[in-house]
N, C-alpha and C positions, 0 to 999 in steps of 0.2 A: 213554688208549689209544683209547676211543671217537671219539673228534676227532682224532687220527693215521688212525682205519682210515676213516671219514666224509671224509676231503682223498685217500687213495686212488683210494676209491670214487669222488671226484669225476673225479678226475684220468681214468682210464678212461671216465667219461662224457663229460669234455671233448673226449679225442682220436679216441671215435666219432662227434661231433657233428660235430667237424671235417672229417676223412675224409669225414662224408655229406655238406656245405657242398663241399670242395673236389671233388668227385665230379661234381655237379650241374651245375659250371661245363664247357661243349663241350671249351673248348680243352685246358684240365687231361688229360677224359677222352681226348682225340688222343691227348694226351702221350702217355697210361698205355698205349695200344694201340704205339707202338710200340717196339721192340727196339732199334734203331740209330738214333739222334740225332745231330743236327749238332751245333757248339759250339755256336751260336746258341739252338738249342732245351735243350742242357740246361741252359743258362741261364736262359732260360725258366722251365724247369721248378724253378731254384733258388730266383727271384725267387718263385715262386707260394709255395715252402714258408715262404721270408722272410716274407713278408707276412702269411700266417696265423698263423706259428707264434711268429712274430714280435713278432707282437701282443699273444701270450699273456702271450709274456716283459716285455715293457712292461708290462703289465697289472698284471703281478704286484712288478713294481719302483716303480710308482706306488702300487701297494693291496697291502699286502704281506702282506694276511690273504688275499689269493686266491690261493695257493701253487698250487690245482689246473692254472691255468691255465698253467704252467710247464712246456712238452711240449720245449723247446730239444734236450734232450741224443736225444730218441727221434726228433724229426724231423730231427735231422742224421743219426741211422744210417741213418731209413727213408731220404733224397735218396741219398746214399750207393747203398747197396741196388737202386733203382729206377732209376739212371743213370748210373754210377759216381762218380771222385775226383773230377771238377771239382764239377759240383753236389754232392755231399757237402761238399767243403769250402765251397765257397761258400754253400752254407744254412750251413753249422754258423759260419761269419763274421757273416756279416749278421742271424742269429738272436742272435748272441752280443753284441749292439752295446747294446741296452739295460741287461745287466747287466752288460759292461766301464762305460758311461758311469757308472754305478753305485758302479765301484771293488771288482765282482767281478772280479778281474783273469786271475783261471784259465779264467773261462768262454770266453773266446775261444779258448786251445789246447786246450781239452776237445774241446769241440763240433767243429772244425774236426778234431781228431784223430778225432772218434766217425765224421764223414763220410767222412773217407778209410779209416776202418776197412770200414764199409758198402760202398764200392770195391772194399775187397780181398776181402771174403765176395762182392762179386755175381762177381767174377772164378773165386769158389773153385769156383761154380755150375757141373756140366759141362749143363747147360742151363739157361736164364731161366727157365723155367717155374717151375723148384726154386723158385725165391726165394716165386713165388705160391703154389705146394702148403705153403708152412712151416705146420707144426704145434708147439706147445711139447711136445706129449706126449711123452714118454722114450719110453713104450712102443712106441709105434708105428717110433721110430729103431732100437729095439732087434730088433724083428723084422726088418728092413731090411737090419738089418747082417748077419744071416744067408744073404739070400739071393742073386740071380745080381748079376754085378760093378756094374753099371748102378743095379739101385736101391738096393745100397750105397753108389756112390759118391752116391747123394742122400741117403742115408738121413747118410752123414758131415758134406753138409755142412749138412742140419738141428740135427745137434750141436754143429757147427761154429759155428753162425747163431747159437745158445741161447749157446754161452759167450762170445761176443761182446758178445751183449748185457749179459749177467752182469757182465763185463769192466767197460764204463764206468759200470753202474753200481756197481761194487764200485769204480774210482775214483775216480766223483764222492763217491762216502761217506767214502773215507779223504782224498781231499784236504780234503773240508768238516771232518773233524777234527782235520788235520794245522795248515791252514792256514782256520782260521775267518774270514768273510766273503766269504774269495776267491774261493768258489764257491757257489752257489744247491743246496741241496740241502734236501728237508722234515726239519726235525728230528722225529728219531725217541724215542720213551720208551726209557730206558737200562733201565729195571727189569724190562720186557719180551723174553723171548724170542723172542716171534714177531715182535716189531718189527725183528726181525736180514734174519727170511725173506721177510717182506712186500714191502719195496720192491724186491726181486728179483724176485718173480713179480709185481708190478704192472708191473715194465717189461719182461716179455716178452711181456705180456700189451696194451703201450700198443702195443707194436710190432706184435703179430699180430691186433690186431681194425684198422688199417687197410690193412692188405694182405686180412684175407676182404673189406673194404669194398670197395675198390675191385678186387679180383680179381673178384667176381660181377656189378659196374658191366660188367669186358672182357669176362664171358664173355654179359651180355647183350646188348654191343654186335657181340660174334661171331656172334650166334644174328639177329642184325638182319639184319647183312650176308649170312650162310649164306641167309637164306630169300631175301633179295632176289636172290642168287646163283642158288638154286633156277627163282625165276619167270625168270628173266632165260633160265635151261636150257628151260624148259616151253615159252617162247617161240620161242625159236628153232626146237625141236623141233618146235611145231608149224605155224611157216614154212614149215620142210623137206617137212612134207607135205603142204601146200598147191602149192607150186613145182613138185615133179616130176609132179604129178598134173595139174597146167594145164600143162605146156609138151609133156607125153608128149600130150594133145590135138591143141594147136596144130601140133605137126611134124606127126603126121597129114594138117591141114589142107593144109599149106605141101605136104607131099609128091603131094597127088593134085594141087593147082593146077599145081606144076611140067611135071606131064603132060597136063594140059588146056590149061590159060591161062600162058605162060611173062611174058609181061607183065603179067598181073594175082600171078601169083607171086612176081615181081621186088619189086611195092608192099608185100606181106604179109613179105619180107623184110626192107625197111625195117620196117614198122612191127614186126613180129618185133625185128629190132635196137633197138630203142627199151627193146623188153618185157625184152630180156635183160640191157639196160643195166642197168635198173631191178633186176633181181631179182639180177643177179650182185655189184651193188655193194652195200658195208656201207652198212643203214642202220638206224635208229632202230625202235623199236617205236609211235611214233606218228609221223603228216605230215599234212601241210597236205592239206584232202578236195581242193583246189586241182592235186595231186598226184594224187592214188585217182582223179579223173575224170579224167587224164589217160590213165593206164593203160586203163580202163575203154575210151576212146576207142580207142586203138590193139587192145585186144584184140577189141574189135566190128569194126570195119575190118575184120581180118582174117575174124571169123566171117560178117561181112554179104558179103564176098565169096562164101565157098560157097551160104549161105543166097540171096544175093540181095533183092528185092522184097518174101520174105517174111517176114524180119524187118525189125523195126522197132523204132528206141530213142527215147525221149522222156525229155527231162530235163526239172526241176522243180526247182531249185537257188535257195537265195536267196542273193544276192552276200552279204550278210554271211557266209555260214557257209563260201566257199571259203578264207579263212586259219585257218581253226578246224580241231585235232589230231585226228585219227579215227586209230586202230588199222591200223597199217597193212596192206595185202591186207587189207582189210577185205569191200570189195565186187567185187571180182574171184569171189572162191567161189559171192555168192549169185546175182551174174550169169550164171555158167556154169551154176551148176544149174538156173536157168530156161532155159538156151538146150538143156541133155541132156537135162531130162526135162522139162521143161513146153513144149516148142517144138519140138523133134527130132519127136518122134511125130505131130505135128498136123500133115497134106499142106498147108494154107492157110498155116503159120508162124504170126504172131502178132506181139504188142507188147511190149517191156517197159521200164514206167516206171520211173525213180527219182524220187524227192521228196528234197527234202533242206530242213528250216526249224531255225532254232534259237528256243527259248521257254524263258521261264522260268529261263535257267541251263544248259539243257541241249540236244542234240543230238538229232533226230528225222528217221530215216531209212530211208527206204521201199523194197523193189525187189519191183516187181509184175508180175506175169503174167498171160496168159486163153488159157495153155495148158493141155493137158490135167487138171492139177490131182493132186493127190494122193492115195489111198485112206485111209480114215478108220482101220486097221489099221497101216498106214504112217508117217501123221502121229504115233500116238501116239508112235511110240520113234524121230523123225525127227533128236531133240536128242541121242540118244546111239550113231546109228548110222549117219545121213547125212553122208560126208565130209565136205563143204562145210560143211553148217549146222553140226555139231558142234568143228569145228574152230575157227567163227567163233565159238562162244559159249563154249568153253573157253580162248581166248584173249582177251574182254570178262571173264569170272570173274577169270582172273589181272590183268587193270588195272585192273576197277574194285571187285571181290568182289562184295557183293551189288547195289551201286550201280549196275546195268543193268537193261533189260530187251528182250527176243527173243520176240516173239511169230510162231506161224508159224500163217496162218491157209489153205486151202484146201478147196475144194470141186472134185469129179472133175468134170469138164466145162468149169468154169469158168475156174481159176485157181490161183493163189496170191499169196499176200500175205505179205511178210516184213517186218515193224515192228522198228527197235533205234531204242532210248534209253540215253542214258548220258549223264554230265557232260560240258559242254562245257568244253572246253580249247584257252589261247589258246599261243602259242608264247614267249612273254616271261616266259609266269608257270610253263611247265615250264621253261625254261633257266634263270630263277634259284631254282626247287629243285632243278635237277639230275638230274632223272631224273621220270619218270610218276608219278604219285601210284600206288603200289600198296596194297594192302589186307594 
């Protein structure tokens, strides 16, 4: 009896080991995430359960003291269950090949029969989900069944799930004694009572540890996709109030030149059309800095027309770094906020440099002023209440998390000095991950 419940015990440890192996592998995990598959793919997905489970079954037709490793008849329900009748029967086939070559001659209409069962339970499901909430507990089916129709009818086909499974194994046990050899089953001790109950709850029990496996794989790969879905929302969110807040300026602009300078208004409408081209059309969350000075150019255009003489921009750009990713609208905010509050107030106007160098790995990017500068009261909470600055660094937090840095330095009379670093990023190596490195 000791060496019966020790090949149990194993058997449950095999088929959590397994589940955590095939879990591990990407494509597997695709699989599992989704609901509707082509033929192709549940094919796929039959051949994966083949092969592992498959294995086991060889395994144990070569070494026939390693009975634990014998999962054929659980992994045909689970394909079953997780993708309907094709892959159900077809694992419970190709699972079954070892122990037909063998001259177990039942195992192939067992198994193939156990998959199309698993078919007909996933069908019973009035939702997918059911199959991943399965519990063995009675008790729990039994409160179920009391309550509003919905999680009765889940609560039925958990009961439903259980005697199915009961099902092939209560027929692999009479066939194995009906028709000894013809089928693979662990001999049980006859003098034992609980040797009757045992292999019953071992196999609802092989079945339901890898569905929590792999249900808590889908619901971390949910919780992946959900956050990146989140930043992807924070992002755009905070485009939106970057855009209305620069272009409600620029009309301004455009609207007094129309009535000064109808020819210098005309230019400011071009370059205008450029700026809207840009902001109206979908794009990315990072571009080429190649791009951000381009913008940059057309929105100075337009403001050096009011200004005149008195501003002044100076670049400092090193050609390596114009095809390298910056965040985009990155420097549009810090430029404007030098030209509203560090340059607006001053009757002389002013300069304002960028720098751009890459070192080390990373991106290092200047926009400077020796406009009237900032009050020391001001700067403190400039990171969490200055449109502009605030926007750009809550949007560096969501791509790079703590992998930046924004330094805002100013002195009233002077200036100001706005410093970011961050990882540099080439465009080859975001397009074959697919998306921004986020944090």
């Amino acid at each position: 009896m000791q060496q019966y419940l020790l090949t149990l015990l194993l058997k449950l440890g095999v088929v959590t080991a397994l589940a955590s192996f095939l879990v591990r592998s990407n494509p597997f995990k695709r699989m599992l995430m989704r609901e509707q598959r082509t033929f192709n793919q549940r094919l796929m997905l039959a051949l994966s359960f083949a092969a592992i489970f498959g294995l086991g079954s060889g395994i144990r037709v070569i070494l026939p003291s390693y009975q634990a490793v014998d999962l054929g008849l659980e992994a045909s329900l689970l394909a079953g269950l997780l993708a309907g009748y094709v892959t159900g029967l077809v694992s419970g086939v190709l699972i079954s090949l070892p122990g037909t070559v063998n001259g177990e001659l039942l195992t192939m209409p067992l198994l193939a029969a156990a998959g199309v069962l698993g078919g007909l339970l996933r069908d019973c499901a009035a939702d997918p989900e059911d199959i991943w909430r399965f519990s063995p507990l009675p008790g729990l089916q039994l409160r179920g069944l009391l309550r509003d129709p919905v999680r009765r009818r889940r609560a039925l086909f958990q009961v439903c799930l259980v005697l199915g499974i009961l099902f092939t194994e209560f027929f692999r046990d009479a066939a194995g004694r009906l028709f000894p050899g013809a089928i693979f089953s662990i001999p049980r001790p006859s003098d034992q009572p609980l040797s009757i109950v045992l292999p019953y709850l071992t196999g609802i029990f092989a079945v339901t540890l890898p569905l929590k496996i792999w249900n808590n794989a889908r619901n971390e790969t949910k919780l992946v996709e959900q956050e990146q879905l989140l930043m992807q929302a924070r992002l755009a969110a905070l485009s939106s109030q970057i855009n209305p807040h620069f272009l409600f300026n620029t009309l301004n602009s455009v609207s007094s030149l129309i009535r000064t300078n109808p020819d210098q208004a005309r230019a400011m409408v071009y370059r205008l059309s450029n700026i809207l081209r840009r902001l109206l059309r979908k794009h990315d969350n990072l571009s080429p800095l190649r791009d951000e000075l381009s913008f940059i150019d057309d929105y100075l255009a337009i403001e050096m027309v009011r200004f005149g003489d008195k501003l002044c921009f100076e670049k400092e750009v090193s050609p390596e770094t114009l095809d390298l990713l910056v965040p985009s609208m990155l420097l549009q905010p810090l430029v404007e906020n030098s030209i509203r509050h560090g340059l607006s107030g001053k009757l002389e106007g002013g300069v304002i440099r960028l720098r751009c160098k890459a070192e080390g790995g990373r991106i290092r990017l200047t926009v400077e002023d020796d406009g009237v500068g900032i009050p020391p009261s001001k700067l403190a909470t400039l990171l969490d209440q200055g449109i502009g600055i605030s926007n750009v660094n809550e949007r560096l937090k969501v791509l790079f998390g703590n992998d930046y840095r924004l330094h805002v330095d100013s002195k009233p009379g002077v200036g100001t000095r706005i410093e970011l670093e961050f990882p540099e990023l080439h465009a080859g190596a975001v397009s074959a991950a697919a998306a921004p490195p986020l944090t």
